[in-house]
N, C-alpha and C positions, 0 to 999 in steps of 0.2 A: 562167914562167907563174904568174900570180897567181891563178888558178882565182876571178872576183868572181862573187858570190850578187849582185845587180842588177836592183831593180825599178824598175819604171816607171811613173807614174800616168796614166792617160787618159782621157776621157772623150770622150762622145757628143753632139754638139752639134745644133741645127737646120742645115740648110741653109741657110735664108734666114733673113731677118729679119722676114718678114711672118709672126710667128705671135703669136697669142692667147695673152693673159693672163687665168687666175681671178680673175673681180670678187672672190671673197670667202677666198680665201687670197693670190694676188697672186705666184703659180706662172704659170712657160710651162706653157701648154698642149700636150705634145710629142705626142700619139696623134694619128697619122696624119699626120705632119710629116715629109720627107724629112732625112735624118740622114746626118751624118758623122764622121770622127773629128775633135777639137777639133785645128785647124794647127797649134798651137805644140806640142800632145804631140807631133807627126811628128817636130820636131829634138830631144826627149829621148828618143823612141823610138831614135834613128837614134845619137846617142852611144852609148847601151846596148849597142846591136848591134854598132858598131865599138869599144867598150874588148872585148864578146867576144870579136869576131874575133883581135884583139889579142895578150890578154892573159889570154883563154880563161875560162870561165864559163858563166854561165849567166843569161836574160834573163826575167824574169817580169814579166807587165801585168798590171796591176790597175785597175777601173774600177768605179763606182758606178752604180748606174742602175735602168730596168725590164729585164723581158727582156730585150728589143729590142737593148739596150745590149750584146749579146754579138757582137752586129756587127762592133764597133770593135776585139774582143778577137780576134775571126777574122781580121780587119784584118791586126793585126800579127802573127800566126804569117806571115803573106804575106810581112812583112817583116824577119821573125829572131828572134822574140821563141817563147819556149820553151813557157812556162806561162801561163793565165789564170784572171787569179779577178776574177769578176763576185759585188759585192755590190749584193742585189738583195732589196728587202722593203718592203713597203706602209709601214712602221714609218719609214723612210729617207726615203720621199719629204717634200718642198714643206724640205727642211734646207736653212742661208742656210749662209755660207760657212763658221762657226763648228762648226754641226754636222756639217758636211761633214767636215772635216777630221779632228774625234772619230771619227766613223764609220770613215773610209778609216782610221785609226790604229788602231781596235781591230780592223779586217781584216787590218793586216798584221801587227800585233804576233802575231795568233792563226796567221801565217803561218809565224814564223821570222825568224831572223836576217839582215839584212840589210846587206852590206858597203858601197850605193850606193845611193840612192833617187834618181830625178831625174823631175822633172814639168818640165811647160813654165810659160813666164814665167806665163800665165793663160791663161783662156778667155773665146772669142767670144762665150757669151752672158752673161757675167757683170762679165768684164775688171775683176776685184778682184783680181790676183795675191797674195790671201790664203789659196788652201787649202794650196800648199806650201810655206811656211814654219808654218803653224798645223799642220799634220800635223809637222813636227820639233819645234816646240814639245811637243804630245802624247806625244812619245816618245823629248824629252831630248836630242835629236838637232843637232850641231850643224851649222848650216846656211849657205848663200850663194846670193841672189837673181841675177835679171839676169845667168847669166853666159856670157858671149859668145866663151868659147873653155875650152877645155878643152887644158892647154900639157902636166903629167905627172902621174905613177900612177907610186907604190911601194908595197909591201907596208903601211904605216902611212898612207900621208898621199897626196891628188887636190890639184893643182897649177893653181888657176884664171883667168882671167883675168874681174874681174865691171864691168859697163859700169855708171856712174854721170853718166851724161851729159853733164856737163863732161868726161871723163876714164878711164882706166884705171885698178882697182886687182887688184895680185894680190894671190890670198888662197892659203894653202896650210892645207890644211884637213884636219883628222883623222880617220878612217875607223873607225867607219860614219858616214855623214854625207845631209843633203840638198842636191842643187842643183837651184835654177830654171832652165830653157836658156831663151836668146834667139834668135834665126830668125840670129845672124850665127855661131852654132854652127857650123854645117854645113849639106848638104845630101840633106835624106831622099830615100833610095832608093824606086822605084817598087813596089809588091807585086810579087809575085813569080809568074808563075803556075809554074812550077815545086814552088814551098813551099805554093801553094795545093792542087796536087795531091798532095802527101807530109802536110801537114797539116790535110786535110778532116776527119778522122775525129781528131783531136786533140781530147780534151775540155776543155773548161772548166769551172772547180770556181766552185758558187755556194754562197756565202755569206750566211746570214738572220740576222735578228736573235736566234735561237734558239741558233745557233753561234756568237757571240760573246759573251767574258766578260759573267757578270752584271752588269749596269747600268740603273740605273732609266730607264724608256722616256722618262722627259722629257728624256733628253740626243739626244735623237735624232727628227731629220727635223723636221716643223715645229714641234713642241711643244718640240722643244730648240733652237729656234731666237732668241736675243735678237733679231735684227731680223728684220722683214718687209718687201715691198716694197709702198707703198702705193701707185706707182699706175705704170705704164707707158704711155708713149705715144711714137706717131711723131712726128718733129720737123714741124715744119707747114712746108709748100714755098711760096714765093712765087716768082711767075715773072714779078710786074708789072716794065718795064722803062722807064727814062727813054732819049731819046735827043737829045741835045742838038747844036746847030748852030750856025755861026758862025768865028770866028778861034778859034787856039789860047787866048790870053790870055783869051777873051770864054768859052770852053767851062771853060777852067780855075775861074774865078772864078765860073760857076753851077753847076761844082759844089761849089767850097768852099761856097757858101751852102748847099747841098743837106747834105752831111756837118755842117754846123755846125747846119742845122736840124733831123738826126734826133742832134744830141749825139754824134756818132763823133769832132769834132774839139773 
């Protein structure tokens, strides 16, 4: 038994997608938006808990957010995960993916030592899969993206398999280390009401800008932010429909005219 110290990243995401954007910061809008945990942390939650099970340790989540966000950290006690640490400060908010990443790094560096970090590939309202590799960036940490299986574990060195689209590559990677999970990881377990009823009263540690090292406030939230988003919108739906009649050849050839006239051919 390798006893792994094993954190987690996750975040709290909208439910839908119909929510509002600030005209003048160019932030969702999350107050009063039903919430859940972002799907891809489910399969780096669910590795965590089975290299525990495993190979024995310990499972800590850690997530960003407002209060609210202590939701998703209840979440997974449901689901195996030991400790939570919600960071959470006015200071943090409208952060693009850059400061995101500074942030959750000076949260867990102020944590301790860490044998395994693993977040999901990305998130549902962002889908930049840039805060978990910029958080081992932050923290020197070396890393592996996309990866779609998890083959061994020895005292030194995580044994992975990481999906590059054309192809498989294993990487055997040096610990402490970060990995991205992909949904063909595994398969997350249901919460648990059992752990829900053992881990009601289990606290979560919140973390403020106060409690982590000294650092000039422009690295953080949207004033630490190089980019911003300037504009969000819904894709616009068209439901106008042609419906053409005649022989097969005579249908074929109005529509090649049709595609040739909107330039698709």
């Amino acid at each position: 038994m390798y006893c792994l110290n094993i954190l987690v990243c996750i975040k709290q995401v909208p439910e839908t997608r119909d929510v509002e954007v600030d005209e003048n910061t160019g932030v969702l809008k999350r107050e009063g938006v039903d919430s859940k945990m972002n799907p891809f942390d489910l399969y780096a939650l669910e590795a965590g808990v089975q290299l525990k099970e495993r190979y024995g340790g310990k499972v800590t989540v850690i997530s960003m957010g407002p209060p609210q966000a202590a939701a998703v950290l209840k979440e997974a006690y449901m689901m195996g995960a030991d400790a939570g640490i919600l960071m959470s400060d006015r200071k943090f908010a409208g952060a693009d993916t850059l400061a995101t990443a500074f942030t959750l790094a000076q949260g867990i560096g102020r944590s301790g030592s860490f044998d395994l970090i693993l977040c999901g590939k990305q998130t549902t309202d962002g889908d930049t899969a840039q805060v978990g590799p910029g958080i081992a960036e932050f923290l020197d940490l070396p890393h592996v993206s996309y990866v779609s299986s998890i083959l061994a574990l020895d005292a030194d060195y995580i044994t992975v398999e990481k999906d590059l689209t054309d192809g498989i590559q294993v990487c055997r990677v040096h610990l402490p280390c970060l990995l991205t999970l992909m949904e063909t990881a595994n398969q997350p377990r249901l919460p648990s009401y059992r752990l829900r009823l053992a881990t009601s009263g289990r606290p979560i540690e919140v973390v403020s800008y106060k409690d982590l090292p000294p650092v000039k406030t422009e690295y953080y939230g949207l004033d630490g932010s190089p980019t911003q988003v300037e504009r969000i919108f819904p894709p616009e739906s068209h439901r106008d429909r042609i419906v053409y009649h005649g022989e097969p050849d005579e249908i074929a050839n109005q529509l090649y005219v049709q595609l040739k006239e909107h330039r698709f051919i």
